[in-house]
N, CA, C and O of each residue as an XYZ file, in Angstrom:
364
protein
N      40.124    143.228    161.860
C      40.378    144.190    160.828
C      40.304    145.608    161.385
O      41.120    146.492    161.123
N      39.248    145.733    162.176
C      39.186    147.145    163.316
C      40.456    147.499    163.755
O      40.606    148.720    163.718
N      41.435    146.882    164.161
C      42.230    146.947    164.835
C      43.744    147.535    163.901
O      44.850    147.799    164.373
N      43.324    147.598    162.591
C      44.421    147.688    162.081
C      44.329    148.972    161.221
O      43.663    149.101    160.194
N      45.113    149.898    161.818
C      45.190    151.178    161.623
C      45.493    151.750    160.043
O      45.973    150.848    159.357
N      45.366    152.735    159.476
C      46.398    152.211    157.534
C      47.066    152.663    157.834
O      47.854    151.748    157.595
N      47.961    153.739    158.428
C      49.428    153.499    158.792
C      49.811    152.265    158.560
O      50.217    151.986    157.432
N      49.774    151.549    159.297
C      50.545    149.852    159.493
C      49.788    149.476    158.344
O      50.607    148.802    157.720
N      48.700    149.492    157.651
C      48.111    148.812    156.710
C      49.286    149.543    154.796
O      49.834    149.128    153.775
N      49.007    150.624    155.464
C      49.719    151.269    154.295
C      51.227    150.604    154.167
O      51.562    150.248    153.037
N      52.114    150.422    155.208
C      52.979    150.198    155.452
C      53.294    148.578    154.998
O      54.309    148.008    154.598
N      52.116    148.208    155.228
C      52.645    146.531    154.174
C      52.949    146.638    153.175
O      53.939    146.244    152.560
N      51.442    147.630    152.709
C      51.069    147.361    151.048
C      52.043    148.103    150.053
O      52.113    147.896    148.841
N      52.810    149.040    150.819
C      53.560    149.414    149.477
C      55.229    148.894    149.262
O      56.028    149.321    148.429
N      55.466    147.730    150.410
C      56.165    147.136    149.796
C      56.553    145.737    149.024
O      57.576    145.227    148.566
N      54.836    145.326    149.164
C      54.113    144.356    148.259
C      54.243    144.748    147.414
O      55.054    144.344    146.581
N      53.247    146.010    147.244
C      53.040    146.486    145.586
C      54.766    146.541    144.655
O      55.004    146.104    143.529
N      55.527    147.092    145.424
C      56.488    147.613    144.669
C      57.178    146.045    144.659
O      58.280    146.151    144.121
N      57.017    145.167    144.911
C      57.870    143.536    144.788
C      56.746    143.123    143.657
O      57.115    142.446    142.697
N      55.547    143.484    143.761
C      54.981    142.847    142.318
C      54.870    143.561    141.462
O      54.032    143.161    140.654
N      55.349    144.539    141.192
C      55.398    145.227    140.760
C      57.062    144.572    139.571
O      57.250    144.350    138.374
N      57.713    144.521    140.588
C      59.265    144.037    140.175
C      59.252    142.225    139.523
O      60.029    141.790    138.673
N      58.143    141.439    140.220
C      58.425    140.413    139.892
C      56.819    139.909    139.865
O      56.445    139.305    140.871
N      56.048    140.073    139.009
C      54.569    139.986    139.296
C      53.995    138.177    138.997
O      54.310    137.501    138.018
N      53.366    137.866    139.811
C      52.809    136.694    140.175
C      51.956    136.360    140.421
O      51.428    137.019    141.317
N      51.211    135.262    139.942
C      49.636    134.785    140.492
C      49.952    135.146    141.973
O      49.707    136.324    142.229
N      50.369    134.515    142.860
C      49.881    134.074    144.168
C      50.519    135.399    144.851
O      50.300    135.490    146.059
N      51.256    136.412    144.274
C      51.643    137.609    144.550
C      50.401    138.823    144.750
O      49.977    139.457    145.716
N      50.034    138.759    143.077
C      48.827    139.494    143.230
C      47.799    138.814    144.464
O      47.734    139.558    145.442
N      47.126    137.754    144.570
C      46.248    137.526    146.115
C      46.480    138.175    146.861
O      45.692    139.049    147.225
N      48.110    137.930    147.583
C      48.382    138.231    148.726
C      47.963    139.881    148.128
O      46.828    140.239    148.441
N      48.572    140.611    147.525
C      48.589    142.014    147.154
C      47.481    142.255    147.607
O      47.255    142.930    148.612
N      46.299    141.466    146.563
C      44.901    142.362    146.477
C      44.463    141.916    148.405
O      44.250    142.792    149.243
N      44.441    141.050    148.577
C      43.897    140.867    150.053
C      44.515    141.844    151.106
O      44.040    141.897    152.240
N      45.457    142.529    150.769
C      45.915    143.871    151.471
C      44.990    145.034    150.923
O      44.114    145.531    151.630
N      45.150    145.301    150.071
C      44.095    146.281    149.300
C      42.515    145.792    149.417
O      41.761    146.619    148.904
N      42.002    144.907    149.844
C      41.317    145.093    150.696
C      40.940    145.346    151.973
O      39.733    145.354    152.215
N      41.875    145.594    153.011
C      41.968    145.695    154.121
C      42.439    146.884    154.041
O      42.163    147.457    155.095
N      43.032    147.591    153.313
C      43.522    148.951    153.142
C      42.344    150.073    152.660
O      41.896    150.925    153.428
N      42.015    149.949    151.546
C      40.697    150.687    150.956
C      39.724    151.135    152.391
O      39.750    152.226    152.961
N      38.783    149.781    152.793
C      38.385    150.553    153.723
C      38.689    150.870    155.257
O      37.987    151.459    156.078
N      39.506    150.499    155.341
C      40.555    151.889    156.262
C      41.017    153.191    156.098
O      41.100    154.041    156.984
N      41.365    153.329    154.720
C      41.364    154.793    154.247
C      40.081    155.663    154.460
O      39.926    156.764    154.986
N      39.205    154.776    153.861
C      37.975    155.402    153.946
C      37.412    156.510    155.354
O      37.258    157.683    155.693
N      37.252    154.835    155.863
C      36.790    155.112    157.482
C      37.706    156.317    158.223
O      37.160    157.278    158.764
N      38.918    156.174    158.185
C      40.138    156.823    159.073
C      40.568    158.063    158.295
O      40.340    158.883    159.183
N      40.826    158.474    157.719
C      41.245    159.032    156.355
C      39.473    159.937    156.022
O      39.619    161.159    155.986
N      38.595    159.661    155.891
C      37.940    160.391    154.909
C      38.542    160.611    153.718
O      38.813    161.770    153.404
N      38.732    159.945    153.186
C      39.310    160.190    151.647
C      38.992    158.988    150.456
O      39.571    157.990    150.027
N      37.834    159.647    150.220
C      37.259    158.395    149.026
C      38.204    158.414    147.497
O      37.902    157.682    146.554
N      38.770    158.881    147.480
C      39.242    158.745    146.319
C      40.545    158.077    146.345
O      41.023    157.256    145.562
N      41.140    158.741    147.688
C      42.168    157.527    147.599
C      41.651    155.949    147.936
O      42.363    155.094    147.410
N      40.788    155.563    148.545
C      40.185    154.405    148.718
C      39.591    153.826    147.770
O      39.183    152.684    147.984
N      39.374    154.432    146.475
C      38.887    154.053    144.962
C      40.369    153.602    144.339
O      40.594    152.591    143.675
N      41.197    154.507    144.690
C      42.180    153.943    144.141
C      43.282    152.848    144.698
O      44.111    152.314    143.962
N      43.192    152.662    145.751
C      43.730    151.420    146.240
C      42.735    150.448    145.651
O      43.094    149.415    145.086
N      41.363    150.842    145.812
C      40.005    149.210    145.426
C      40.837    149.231    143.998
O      41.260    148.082    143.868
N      41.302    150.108    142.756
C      41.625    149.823    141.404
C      42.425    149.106    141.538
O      42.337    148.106    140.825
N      43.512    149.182    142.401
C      44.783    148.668    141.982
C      44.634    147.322    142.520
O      45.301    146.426    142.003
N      43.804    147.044    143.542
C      43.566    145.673    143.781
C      42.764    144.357    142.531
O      42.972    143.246    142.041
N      41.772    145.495    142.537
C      40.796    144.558    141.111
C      41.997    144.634    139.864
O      41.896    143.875    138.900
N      42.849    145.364    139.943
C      43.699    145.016    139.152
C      44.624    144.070    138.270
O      44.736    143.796    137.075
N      45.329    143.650    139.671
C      45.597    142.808    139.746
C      44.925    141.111    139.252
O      43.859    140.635    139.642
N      45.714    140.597    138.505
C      46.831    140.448    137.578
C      46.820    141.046    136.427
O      47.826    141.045    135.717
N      45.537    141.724    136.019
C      45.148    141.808    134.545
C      45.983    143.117    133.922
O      46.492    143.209    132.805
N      45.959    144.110    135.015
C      46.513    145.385    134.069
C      47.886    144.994    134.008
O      48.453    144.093    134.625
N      48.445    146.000    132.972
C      50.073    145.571    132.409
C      50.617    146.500    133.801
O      49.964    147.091    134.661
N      51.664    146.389    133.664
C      52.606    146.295    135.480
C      52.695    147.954    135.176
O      52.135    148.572    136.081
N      53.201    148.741    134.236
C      53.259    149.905    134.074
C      52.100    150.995    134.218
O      52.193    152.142    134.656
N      50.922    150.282    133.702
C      49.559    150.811    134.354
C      49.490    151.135    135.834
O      49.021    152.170    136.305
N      50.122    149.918    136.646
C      50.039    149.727    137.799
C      50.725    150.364    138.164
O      50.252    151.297    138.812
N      52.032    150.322    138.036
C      53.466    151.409    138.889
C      53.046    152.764    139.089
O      53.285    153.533    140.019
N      51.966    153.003    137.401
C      51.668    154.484    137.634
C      50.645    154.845    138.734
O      50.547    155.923    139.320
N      49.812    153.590    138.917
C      48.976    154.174    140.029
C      49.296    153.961    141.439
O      48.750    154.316    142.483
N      50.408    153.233    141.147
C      50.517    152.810    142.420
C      51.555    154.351    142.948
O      51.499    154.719    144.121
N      52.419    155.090    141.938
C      52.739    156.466    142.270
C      51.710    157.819    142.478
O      51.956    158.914    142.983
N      50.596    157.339    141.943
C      49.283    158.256    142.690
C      48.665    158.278    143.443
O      48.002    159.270    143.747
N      48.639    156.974    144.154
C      48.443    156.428    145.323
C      49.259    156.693    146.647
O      48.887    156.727    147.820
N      50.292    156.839    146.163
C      51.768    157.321    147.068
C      51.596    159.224    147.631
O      51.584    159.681    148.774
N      51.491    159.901    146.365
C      51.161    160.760    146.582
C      49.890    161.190    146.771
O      49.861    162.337    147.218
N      48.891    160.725    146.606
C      47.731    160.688    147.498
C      47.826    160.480    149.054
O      47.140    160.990    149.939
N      48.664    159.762    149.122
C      48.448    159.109    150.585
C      48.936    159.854    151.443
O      48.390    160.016    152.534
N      50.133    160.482    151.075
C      50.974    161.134    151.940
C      50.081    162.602    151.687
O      50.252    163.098    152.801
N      49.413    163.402    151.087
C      48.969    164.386    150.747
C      47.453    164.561    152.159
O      46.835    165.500    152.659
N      47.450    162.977    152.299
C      46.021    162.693    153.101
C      46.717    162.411    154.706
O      46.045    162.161    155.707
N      48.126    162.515    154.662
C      48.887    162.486    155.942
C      49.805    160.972    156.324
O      50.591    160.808    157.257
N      49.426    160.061    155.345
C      50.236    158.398    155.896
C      52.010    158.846    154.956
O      52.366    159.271    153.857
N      52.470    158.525    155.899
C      54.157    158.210    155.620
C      54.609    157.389    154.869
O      53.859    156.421    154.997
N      55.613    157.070    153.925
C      56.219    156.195    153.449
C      57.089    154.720    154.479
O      57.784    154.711    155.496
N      56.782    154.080    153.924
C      57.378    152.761    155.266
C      58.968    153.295    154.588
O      59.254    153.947    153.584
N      59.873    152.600    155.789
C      61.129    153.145    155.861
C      61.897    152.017    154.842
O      63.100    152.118    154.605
């Protein structure tokens, strides 16, 4: 898990999020949240930025329960959080 930078971590998760987002699923959300755990504290650690790392942990515990629009929205504050804290959008 050391080894995995959130660049590349970020870079999974937001094109998970945005596929469950589009087509949301039990075994979707897992995979999701088990990124958002590996993401959160990487932000943390690498990043100094607890708040964006609160908000990746939300959107994970999220998962399945909040309605998808709850989610899209955070998952667009998260976006701009992230990039505000220096990580890029995956291409």
């Amino acid at each position: 898990m050391l080894n995995d930078d959130c660049q590349s971590l970020f870079d999974q998760f937001v094109p998970m999020a945005r596929q469950y987002l589009d087509a949301p699923g039990v075994m979707a959300a897992l995979e999701l949240d088990q990124q958002c755990m590996k993401l959160y504290p990487a932000v943390a650690r690498e990043k100094q930025n607890q708040e964006l790392s609160n908000m990746i942990r939300e959107f994970g515990r999220g998962l399945p329960r909040k309605e998808v629009e709850e989610l899209r929205q955070l998952l667009q504050d998260i976006i701009a959080e992230a990039q505000a804290a220096g990580l890029s959008l995956p291409d």
